[in-house]
C-alpha positions in Angstrom: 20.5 -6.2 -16.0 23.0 -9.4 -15.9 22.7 -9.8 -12.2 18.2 -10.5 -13.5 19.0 -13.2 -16.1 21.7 -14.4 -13.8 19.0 -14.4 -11.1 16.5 -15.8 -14.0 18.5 -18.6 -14.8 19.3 -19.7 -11.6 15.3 -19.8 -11.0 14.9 -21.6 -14.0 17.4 -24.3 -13.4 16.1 -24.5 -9.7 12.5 -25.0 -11.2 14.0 -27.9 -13.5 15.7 -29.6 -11.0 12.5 -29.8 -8.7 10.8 -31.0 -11.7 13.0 -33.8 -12.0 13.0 -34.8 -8.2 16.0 -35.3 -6.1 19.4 -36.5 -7.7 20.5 -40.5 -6.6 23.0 -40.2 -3.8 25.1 -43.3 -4.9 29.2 -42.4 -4.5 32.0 -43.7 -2.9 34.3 -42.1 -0.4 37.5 -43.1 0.5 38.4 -41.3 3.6 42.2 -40.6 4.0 43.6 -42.6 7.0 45.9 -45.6 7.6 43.6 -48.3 6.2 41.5 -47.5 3.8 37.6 -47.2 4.6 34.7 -47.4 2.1 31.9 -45.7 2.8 28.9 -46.5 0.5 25.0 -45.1 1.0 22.3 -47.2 -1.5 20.8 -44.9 -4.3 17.9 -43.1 -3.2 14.8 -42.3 -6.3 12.1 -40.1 -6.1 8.8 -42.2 -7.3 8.0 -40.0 -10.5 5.5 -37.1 -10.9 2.8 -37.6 -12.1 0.5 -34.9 -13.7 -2.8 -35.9 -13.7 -5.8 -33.6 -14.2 -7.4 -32.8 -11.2 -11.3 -33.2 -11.8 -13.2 -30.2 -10.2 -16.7 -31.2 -9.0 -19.6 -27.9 -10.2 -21.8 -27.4 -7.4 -24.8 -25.6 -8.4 -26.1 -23.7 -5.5 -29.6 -22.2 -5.4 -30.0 -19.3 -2.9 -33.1 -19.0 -1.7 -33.7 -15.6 -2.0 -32.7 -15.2 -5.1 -35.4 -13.7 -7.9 -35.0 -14.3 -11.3 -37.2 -11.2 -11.9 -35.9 -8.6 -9.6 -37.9 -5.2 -9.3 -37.8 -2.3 -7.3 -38.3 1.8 -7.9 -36.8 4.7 -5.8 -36.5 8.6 -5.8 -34.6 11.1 -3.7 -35.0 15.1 -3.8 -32.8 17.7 -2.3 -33.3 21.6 -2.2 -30.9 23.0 0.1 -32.1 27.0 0.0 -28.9 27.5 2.5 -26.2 26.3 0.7 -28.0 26.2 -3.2 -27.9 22.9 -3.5 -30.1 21.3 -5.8 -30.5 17.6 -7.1 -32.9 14.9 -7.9 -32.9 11.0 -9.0 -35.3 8.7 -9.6 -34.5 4.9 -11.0 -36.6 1.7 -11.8 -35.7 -1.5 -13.0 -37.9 -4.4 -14.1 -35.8 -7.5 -14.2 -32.6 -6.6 -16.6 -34.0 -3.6 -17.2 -32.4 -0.3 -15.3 -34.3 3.2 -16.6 -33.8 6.5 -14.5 -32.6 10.0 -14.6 -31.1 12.5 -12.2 -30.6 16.2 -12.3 -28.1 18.8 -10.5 -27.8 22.0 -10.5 -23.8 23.2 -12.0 -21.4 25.5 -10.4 -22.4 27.9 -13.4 -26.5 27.7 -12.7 -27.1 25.8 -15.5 -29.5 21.9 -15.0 -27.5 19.4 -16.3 -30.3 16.4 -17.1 -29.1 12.8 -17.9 -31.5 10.2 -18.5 -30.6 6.4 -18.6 -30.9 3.3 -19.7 -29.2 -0.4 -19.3 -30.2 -3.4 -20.3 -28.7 -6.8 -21.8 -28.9 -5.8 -25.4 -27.6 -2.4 -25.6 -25.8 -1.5 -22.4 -25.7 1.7 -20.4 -26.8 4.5 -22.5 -27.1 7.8 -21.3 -29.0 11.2 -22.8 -27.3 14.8 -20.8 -29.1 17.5 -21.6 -27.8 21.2 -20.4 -31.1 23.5 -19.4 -30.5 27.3 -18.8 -30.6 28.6 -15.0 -33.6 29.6 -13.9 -32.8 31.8 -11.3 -29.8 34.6 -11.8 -26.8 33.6 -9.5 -26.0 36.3 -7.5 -22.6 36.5 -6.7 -20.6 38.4 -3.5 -19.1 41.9 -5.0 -15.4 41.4 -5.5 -13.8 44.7 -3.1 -10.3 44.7 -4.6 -8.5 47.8 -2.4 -4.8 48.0 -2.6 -3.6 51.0 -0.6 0.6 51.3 -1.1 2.3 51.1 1.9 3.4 54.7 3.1 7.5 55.0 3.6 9.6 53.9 6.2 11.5 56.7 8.4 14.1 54.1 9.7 16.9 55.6 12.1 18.8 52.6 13.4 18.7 52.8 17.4 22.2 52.3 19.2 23.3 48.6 20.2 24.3 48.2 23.7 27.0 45.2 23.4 29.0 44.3 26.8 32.7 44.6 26.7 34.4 41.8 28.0 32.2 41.0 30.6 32.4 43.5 33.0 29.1 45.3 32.6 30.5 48.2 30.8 28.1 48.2 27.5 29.8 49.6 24.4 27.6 51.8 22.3 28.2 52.1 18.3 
């Protein structure tokens, strides 16, 4: 945690100081020889900042397809008979105005209905209504059969093993 705000300050200070633009560099140096030598360099300043606000020109585009009144409609069915599934949407909008519903068919066999609505003023609102199934799932027989494993006659066979290597097997 010291090594951040050690980190944190340096930043900070390093921030400042390029704030503030580059030191002078006005010193004198004696270098140390038999006669004496000056060395001197002018002072060097930084002109100062300045902050002004930068004035952002607002370009208003028009694109030329755009509609102020956009419209369209569209539906899509599904009935899989192979794999069950079922679903349904339809949607229109007229200009802000989004109003549709879709339908789908749950895991259980119950319709789950939702009908919408968006607009401006009130948002996305949804109604979901749950309908019963209509037609009985049938479902695969479960076949649970357990039959216990019948005991083991275990005799241990002997182990050849070679003795030293001569190709004389040991048995145990």
């Amino acid at each position: 945690m010291a090594f951040k705000f050690v980190a944190f300050a340096a930043l900070v200070a390093a921030a400042n100081a390029a704030a503030l633009g580059p030191a002078p560099l006005a010193y004198h140096q004696q270098a140390v020889h038999a006669a004496p030598l000056a060395y001197h360099q002018p002072a060097v300043h930084a002109a100062p900042l300045a902050y002004a606000p930068v004035a952002k020109a607002v370009v208003k585009t028009v694109d030329a397809d755009y509609d102020p009144n956009p419209q369209y409609s569209y539906s899509y069915d599904v009935h899989d008979t192979i794999t069950g599934d079922t679903k349904s949407q339809q949607e229109t909008r007229n200009g802000d105005v989004v109003e549709g519903s879709y339908s789908l068919i749950e895991s259980d066999g119950t319709r789950r209905v939702v009908h919408y609505t968006a607009d401006p003023h009130n948002g996305f609102n949804a109604v979901v209504q749950k309908e019963p199934a209509q037609v009985a799932i049938k479902a695969a027989p479960v076949v649970a059969k357990y039959a216990a494993p019948a005991p083991l006659a275990y005799h241990a066979a002997p182990v050849a093993h070679l003795s030293h290597g001569y190709g004389a097997p040991l048995y145990h």
